[in-house]
N, C-alpha and C positions, 0 to 999 in steps of 0.2 A: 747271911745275917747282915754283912755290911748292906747289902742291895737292897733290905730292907728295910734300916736306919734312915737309908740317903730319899729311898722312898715315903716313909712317913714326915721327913724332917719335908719334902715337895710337898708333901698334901697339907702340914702344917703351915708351909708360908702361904701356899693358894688360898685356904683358908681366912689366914692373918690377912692375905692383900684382901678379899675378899670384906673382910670387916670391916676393913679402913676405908676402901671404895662404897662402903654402904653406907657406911656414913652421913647424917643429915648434913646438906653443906649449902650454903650462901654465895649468891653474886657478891662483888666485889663493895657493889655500891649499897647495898643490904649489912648495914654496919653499923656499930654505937658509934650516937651523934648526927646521926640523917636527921633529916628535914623530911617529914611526910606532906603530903598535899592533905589540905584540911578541906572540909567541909564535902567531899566525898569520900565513896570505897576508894580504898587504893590496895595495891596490888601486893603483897610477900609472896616470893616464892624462892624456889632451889630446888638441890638434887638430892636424892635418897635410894636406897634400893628400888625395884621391881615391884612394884604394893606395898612398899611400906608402907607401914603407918606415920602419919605427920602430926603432932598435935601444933599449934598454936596458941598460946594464951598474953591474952594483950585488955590492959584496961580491968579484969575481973570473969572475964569469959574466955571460952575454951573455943577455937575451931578446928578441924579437923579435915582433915585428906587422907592421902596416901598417894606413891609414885607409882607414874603411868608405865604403857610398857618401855618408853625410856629413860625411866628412872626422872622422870621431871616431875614438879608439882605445884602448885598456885593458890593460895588463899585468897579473898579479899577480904581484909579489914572494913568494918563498919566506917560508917562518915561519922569523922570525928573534927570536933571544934580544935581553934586555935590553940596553942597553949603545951603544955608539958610541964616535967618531962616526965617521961615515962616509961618501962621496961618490957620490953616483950622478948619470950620464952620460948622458941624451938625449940621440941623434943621429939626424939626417933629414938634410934636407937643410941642416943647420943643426945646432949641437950645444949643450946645454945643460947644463952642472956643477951641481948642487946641491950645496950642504957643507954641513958641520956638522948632519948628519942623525943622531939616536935614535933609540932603538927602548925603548917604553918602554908606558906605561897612557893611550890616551887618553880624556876624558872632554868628551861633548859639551851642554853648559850653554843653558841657556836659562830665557827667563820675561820677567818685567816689569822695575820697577825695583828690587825688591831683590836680583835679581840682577845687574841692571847696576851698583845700588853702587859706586864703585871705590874702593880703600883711599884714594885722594887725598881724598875725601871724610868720609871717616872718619880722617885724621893725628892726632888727637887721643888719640883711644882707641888707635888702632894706629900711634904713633908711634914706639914702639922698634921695633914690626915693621919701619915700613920702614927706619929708620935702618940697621938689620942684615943689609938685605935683600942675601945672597948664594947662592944658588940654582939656579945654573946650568941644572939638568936640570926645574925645575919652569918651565914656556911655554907664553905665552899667544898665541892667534891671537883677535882680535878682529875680529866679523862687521860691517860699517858698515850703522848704520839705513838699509835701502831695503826699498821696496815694486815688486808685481810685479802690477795687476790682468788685466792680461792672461793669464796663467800663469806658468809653469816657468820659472827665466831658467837658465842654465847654468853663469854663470862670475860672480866678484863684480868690481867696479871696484877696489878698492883690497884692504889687508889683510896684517897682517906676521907674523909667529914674534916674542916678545919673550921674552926670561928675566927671570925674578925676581929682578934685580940691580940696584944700587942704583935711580937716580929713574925706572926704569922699569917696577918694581912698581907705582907708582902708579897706572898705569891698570889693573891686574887688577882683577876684580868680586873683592870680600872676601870672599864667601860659596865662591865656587870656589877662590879662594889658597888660604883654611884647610882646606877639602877638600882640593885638593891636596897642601900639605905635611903635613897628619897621613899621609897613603897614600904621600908620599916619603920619610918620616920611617921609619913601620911598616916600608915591604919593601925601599927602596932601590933603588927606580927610576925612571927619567923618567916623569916625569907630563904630558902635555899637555893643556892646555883652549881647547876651541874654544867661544869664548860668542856665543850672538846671540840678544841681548837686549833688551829696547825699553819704555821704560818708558808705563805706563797705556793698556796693550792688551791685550783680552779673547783668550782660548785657542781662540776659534774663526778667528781671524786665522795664528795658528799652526799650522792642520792645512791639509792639501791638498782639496784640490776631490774628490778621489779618497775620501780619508778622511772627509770631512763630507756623503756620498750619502746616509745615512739622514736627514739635517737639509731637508727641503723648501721650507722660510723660506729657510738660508741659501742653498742651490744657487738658487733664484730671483734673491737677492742676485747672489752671483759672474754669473750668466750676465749679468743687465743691466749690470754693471762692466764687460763684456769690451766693450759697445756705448760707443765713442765720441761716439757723437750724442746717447746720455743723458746720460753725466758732461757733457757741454758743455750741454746743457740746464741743468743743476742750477745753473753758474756764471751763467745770465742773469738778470737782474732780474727779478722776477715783476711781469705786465701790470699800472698801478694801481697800482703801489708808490710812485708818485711821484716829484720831483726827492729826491735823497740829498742832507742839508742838509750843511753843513762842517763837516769834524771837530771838538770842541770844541779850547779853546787853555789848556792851562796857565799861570796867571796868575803862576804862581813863574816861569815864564821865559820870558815877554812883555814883562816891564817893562824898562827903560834897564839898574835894579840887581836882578841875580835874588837869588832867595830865599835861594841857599846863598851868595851874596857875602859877606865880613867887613864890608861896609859897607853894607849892609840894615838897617833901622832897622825892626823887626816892628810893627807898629800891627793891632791887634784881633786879636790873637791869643790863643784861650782855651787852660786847663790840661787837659792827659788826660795821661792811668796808663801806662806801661811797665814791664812788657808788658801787653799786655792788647790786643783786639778794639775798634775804635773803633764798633762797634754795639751795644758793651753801654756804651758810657759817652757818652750824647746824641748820637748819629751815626746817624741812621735810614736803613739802605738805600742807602747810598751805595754804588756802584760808578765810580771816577775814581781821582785823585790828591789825598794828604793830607801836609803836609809837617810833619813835629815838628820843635821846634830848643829847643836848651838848652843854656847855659852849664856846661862841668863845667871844674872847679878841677884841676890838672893838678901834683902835685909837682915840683919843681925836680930831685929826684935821677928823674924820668922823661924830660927832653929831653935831645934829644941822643942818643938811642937808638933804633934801629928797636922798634915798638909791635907790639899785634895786639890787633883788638876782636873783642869776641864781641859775636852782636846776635844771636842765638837763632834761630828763624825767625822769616820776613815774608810777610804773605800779600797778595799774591803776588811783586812786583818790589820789588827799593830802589836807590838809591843812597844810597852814605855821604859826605858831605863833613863834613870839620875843616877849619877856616878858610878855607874856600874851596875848599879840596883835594877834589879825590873820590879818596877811597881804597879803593873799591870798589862793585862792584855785581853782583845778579844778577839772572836775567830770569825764575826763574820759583819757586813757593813753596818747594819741597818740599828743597831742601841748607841746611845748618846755615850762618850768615855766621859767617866767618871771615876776617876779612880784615888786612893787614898794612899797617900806616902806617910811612910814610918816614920815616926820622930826623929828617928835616929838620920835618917839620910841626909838632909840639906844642913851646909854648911854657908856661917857670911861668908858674901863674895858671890865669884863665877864659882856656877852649878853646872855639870856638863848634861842637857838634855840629849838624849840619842832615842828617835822612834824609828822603829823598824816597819816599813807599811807592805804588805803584799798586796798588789790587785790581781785577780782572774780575768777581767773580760771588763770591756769599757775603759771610761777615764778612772785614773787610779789618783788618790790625796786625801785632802781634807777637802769637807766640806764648806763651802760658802754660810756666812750669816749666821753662823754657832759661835758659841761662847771658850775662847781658848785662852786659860789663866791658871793662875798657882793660886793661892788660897792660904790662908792659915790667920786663927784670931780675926785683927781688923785689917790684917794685909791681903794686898791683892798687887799679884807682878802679871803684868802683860805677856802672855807668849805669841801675841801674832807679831809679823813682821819678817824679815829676810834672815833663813837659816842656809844651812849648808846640805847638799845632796849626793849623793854617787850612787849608781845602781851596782847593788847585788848581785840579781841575776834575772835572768832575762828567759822567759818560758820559749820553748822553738816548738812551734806547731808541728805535728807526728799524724803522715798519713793515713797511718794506719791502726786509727780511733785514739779511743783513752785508756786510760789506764783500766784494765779489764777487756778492753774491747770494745766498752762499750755498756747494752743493758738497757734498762730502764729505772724512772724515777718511781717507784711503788707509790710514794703518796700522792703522786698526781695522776694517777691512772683509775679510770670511772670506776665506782661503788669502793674501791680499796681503803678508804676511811671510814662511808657507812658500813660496811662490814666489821670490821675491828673497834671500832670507837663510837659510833653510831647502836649498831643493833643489839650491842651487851644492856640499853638501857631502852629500849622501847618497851621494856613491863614497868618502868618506873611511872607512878601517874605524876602526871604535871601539870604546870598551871598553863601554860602555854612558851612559846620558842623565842629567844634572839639570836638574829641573825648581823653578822658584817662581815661581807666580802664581798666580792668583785675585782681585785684589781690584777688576782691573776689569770681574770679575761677579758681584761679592757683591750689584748690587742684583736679578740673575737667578739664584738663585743653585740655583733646584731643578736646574736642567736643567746646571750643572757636570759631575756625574757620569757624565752618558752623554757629552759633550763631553770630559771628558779619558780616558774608556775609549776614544772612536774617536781623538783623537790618540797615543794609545798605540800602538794596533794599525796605523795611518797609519805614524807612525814609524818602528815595527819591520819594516812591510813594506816601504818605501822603504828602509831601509838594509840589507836582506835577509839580516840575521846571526842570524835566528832572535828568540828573546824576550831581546833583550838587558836587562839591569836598568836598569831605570826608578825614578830616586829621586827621591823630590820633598817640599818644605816645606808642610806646614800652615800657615796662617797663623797669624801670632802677633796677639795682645789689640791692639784697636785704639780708638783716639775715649773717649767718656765713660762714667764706671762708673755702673753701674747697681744700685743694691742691691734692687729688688724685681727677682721673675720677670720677664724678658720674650721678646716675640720676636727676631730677629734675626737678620739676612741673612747678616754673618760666621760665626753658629753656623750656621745652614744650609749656607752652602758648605764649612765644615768637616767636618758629616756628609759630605757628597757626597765628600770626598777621602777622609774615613775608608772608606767605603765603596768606593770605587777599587781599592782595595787585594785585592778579591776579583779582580783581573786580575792573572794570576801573572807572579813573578816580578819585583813592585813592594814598594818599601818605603815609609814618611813618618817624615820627621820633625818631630815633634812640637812647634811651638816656643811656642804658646800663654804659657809663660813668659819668653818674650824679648822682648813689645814694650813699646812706649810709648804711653800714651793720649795723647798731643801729635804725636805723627810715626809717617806710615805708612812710615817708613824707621826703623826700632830701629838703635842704633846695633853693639849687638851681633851682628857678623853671624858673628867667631868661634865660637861653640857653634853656633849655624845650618851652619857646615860642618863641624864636628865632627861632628855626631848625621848629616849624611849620609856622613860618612865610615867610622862606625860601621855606618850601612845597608851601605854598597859593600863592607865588610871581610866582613857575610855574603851579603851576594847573589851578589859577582863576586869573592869572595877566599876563601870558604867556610868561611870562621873560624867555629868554634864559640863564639859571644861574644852575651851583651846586646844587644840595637842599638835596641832600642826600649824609650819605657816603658809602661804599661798600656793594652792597647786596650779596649775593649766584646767579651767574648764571647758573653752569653744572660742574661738576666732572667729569674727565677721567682718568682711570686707567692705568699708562704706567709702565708696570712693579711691583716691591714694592714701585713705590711712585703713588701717587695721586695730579693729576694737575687738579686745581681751579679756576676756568675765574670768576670773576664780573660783574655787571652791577653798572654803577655811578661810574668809578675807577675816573673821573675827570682829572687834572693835572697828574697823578701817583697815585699808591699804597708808603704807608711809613710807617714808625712804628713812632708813635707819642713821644715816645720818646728815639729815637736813638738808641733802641737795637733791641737784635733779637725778631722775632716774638715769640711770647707766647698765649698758650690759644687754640692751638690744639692738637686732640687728632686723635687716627687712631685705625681699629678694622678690622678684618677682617669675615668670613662668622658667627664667635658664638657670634656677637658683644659684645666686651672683650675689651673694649676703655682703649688705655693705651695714654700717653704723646710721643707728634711726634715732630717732629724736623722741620722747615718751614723755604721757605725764597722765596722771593719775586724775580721773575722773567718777567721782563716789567707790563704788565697786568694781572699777573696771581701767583699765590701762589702754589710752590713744595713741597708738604707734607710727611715725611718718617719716618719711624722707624724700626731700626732693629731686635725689639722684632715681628714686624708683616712683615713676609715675601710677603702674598700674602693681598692685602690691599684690602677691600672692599666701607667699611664709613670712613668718615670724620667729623668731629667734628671742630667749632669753640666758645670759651666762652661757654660752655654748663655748665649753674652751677647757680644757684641761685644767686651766686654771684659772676662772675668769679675775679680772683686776678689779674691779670694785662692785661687785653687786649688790645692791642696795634696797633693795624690794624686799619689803617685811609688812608682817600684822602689828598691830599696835600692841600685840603682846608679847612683841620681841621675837619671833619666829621667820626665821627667812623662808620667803619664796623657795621653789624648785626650779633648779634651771629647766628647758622646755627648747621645744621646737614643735610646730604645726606640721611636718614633714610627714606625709605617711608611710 
């Protein structure tokens, strides 16, 4: 009798599971509050039983399916106009309301980290944005960092619909918000952005195993990832490596009294600069932990008021303590500190600063040319200047790998992103893609151009709507100026994108004026979505308008100089600010690129130098960072940097 209890009670849960796995159910991004693509069919679909039945009803009409023999199943909704909102009703054997549905422009976002940027990161600059932020119809769906080496996953773990209203603009990427609302602004309609973004991953992580077939390195790659016995290989100690000695111990907080206490009493502690790299100021090769501390003098009309420091960047980790306090911290180089002290901490008088900075690899400090100060009300205290240092601790290089072993980075391994983050949404219909990245293959950077022409064509063909428009950023000026010629992997991967653009139906935006030689995050990411929104108004809105500014169209050799036609000259060629042109070079057959002399002749740029009699290439901005480039349309759009090289 019991053995038939324990037996019905099993056929009852197989059952029970059986009901709940039959279940009509939804992708992630299939949710109250999406943004539909208007003015076509678009796509619902999910899972249900084996033939179930599916109804749909949306608008006042009914559609109908049922699941295949994989339990999958697909509608399309009729083309519907702008506008909402409106509610649609899954039912199976289960019934599912969605609300608060649009019908509007969706835009699907991707790249590295400047597009993942989020305006929270950027409050400074776009701090009346978001204070204002009321926006109803412009919403974001955000894709959560995952990886997939196995393949194709289907559906995402988490993921919501957010509107641009108040503190939840925050997490929109900046570069897509400002896209968006210029093209909500222009036609007045919902705009939705799906972003799946991940910062410091190369574009061959981004495309499908399908799409990177001509790539024989990478398909090698993917197929050995699929093998679980290798990745577990990678994680064991190699033979000979020997015992792994103990991790070092940081000396600032091992003692009784740690280093940031108020009641630390410093002994041998030497002077260094803020800001500044503690490898250029007696610090050789150090990778570990360095702690600065310094007394700053704090106004009486500053207590008693919530504060905010700026401490510029830090490469790579800090924490911040005032008097003992840690008032903030972050884990890795690349966001601006910004952080907020308690009313209660600062006292008149000396304030005892203590940051704690770890670097991994490279120069370790602050940054050059950032903003380092205390704040509160209308005060403002200086913190650059000569603090006090002692290191920590100090990392000792270990033969025998790292910690694990060793391994691999999953997000940077071909298709591992299109797989997990990518192909969950390729039934979503959209209006077309933005794209920004590149810079974690600028140090490969010839082989760019065929790499993003097959995720182009990858993309288009997984989301099967034809050549949807493809916009994407050029990288802007980056790391240190250079005033003679040189080579450069950023100028390289800029050709390769200029060159992209013979795949129809693609635009770039030019941003070479919008970075900063200190941070490969520019803080300007508004004009970065403007100039693609100016691309989208002609590719996908068919505006007869500017949207770029001068590309490279043909070089002719008339003599020792070299004459330069454009395409997009617009109104006129101009030098944006009223001097002579700068920022070309000239070589002749040993390409020996010296600095040329230029000047603007109707549509076209005369290039010379009397170091290079018989002139071959041409050169414009070719520099990781070029120093002044000045070449623009009358409509305020700069040039592409370029080279005639083939």
């Amino acid at each position: 009798m019991k053995q038939l209890v324990i037996a019905c009670v099993f056929v009852l849960a197989v059952v029970n599971t059986y009901k709940l796995n039959a279940q009509v159910k939804l992708p992630q991004i299939v949710r109250d509050s999406m943004i539909l693509q208007r003015d076509i069919p678009v796509n619902i679909w999910g899972w249900s039983a084996v033939n179930e039945k599916v109804s749909v009803k949306f608008n006042g009409k009914t559609y109908k399916t049922k699941g295949n023999a994989e339990g999958k199943w697909l509608i399309k909704l009729p083309a519907t106009k702008a506008g909402g909102p409106y509610t649609i009703d899954i039912t199976a054997s289960n019934k599912i309301s969605l609300k608060e549905i649009l019908f509007g422009d969706v835009w699907f976002c991707s790249g590295q980290s400047n597009m993942v940027h989020q305006l929270n990161i950027h409050d400074v600059t776009y701090a009346k944005e978001i204070a204002e932020a009321n926006d109803p119809q412009i919403r974001q769906f955000w894709v959560p960092t995952l990886t997939s080496l196995q393949g194709p996953q289907q559906n995402l773990p988490s993921g919501y619909w957010k509107a641009a209203v108040g503190e939840d603009i925050r997490p929109f990427s900046a570069v897509a918000y400002f896209f968006a609302k210029h093209l909500h602004e222009k036609y007045k309609v919902p705009i939705g952005i799906i972003n799946a973004s991940v910062g410091g991953t190369p574009i061959e992580a981004w495309t499908s195993e399908e799409g990177l077939k001509d790539f024989a390195a990478l398909q090698t790659t993917i197929n050995k990832n699929k093998d679980t016995a290798y990745l577990n290989s990678l994680t064991r100690r190699p033979p000979g490596g020997g015992p792994r000695p103990a991790p070092p111990v940081d000396a600032g907080l091992s003692g009784t009294t740690k280093w940031f206490d108020v009641n630390f009493v410093p002994k041998g502690w030497r002077s260094i600069n803020i800001p500044g790299y503690w490898e250029d100021q007696g610090i050789k090769d150090l990778n570990g932990v360095v702690w600065y501390r310094k007394e700053i003098d704090i106004p009486a009309s500053m207590v008693g008021k919530a504060a905010k420091v700026f401490l510029g960047r830090i490469i790579d980790a800090d924490e911040l303590y005032i008097n003992g306090v840690r008032v903030g911290n972050t884990t890795y180089q690349y966001p601006q500190r910004r952080y907020t002290v308690p009313a209660t901490v600062l006292k008149a008088g000396k304030n005892v600063f203590v940051v704690r900075v770890t670097n991994n690899a490279g120069k370790g400090g602050f940054v050059p040319d950032k903003p380092y100060c205390i704040f509160a009300g209308t005060d403002t205290v200086d913190l650059k200047g000569t603090w006090q240092y002692k290191v920590g601790l100090v990392n000792r290089p270990f033969a025998g790998g790292g910690f694990g072993g060793g391994g691999i980075n999953a997000q940077n391994q071909p298709a591992a992103l299109y797989n997990a983050m990518i192909a969950p949404e390729i039934n979503y219909t959209i209006k077309g893609f933005l794209w920004y990245q590149g810079e974690s293959n600028a140090g490969r950077p010839q082989e760019y151009g065929a790499l993003q022409t097959a995720q182009i064509r990858d993309w288009r063909s997984k989301w099967n709507q034809g050549e949807l428009p493809f916009l994407y950023v050029q990288l802007p000026g980056f790391m240190d100026y250079n005033y003679l010629p040189s080579e450069s992997g950023w100028a390289t991967l800029r050709q390769q994108q200029l060159q992209t653009l013979a795949v129809p139906n693609t635009a770039m935006a030019v941003a070479i004026d919008l970075g900063e030689w200190n941070d490969i995050h520019p803080d300007n990411k508004k004009d970065v979505g403007i100039r693609l929104a100016l691309a989208a108004r002609k590719l996908a809105y068919n505006e007869n308008i500017i949207y770029s500014g001068p590309l490279f169209q043909s070089a002719q050799i008339d003599g020792n100089k070299i004459v330069v036609s454009f395409q997009h000259i617009g109104s006129g060629l101009i030098t944006n600010d009223g001097e002579e042109l700068s920022e070309f070079a000239i070589a002749g057959t040993d390409k020996k690129f010296v600095w040329a002399k230029a000047k603007i002749e109707g549509d076209k740029v005369i290039v010379w130098s009397d170091e290079v009699k018989e002139p071959i290439y041409v050169r414009y901005a070719w520099a990781d960072n070029p120093v002044q480039p000045n070449l623009y349309n009358k409509e305020g759009l700069p040039a592409s940097p370029f080279t005639t090289e083939k």
